[in-house]
N, C-alpha and C positions, 0 to 999 in steps of 0.2 A: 815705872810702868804707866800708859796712856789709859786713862777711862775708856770704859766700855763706848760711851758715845763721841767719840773723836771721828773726826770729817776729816779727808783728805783733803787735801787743797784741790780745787780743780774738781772736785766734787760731788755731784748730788746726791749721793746714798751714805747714808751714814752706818758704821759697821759697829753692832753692838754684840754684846758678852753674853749668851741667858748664864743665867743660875749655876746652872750644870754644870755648864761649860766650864764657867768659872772656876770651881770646885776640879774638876782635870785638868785646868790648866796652874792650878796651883803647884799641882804635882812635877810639872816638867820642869827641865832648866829654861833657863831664860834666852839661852839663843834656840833651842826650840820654838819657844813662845812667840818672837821677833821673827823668825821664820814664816808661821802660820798667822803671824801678824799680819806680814810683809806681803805673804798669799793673799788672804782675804779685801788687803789696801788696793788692789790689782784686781781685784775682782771687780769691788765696787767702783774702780776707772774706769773698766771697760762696759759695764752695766750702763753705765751712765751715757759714753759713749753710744751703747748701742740701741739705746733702747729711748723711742718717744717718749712725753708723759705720757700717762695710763687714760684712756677713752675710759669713760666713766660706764658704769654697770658693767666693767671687763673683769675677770677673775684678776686682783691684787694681789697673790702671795702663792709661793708655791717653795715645795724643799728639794733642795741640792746637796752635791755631795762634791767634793773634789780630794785629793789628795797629796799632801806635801810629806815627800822624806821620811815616808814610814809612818806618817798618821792620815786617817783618813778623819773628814773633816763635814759634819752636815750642818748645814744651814739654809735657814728660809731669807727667801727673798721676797718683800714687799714693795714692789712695783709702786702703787698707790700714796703709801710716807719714803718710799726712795730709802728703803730701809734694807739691810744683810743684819740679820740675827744669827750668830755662833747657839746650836741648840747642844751637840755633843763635838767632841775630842776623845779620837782613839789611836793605840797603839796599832796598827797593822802587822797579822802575823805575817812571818817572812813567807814568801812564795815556795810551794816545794818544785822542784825543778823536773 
């Protein structure tokens, strides 16, 4: 399993774990894990991608959400340290149709 502060190659946001997180992601199997791994590496590609550095006195950090394969997935984005922090991991209840 990769530390919480592992960098993509290519780069500049680094995607970390909180606490919490941590603690739900214990609980999944491991290609779950590598799944919402593999999401949030893609995340921080295209952040990087898209986004200038931060003008100073600009609001830094704000929270997201995305969803992979049945988990929905929230995380803050810190613009300012080029930062994606994992706050929770959830199962997603199935849609009623």
């Amino acid at each position: 399993m990769r530390s919480p502060r592992d960098k993509q190659p290519g780069t500049a946001y680094t995607v970390e774990i909180g606490p919490a997180a941590w603690k739900q992601f214990s609980t999944l199997p491991a290609d779950d894990y590598a799944r919402i791994r593999t999401k949030l590496d893609t995340l921080a590609s295209e952040l990087t991608a898209a986004q200038p550095p931060p003008e100073q006195g600009a609001p830094s950090a704000d929270v997201r959400a995305t969803l992979v394969e049945g988990f929905a997935v929230l995380y803050g984005v810190d613009t300012e340290r080029r930062r994606i922090t994992v706050q929770e991991v959830t199962k997603r209840l199935p849609q009623e149709e």
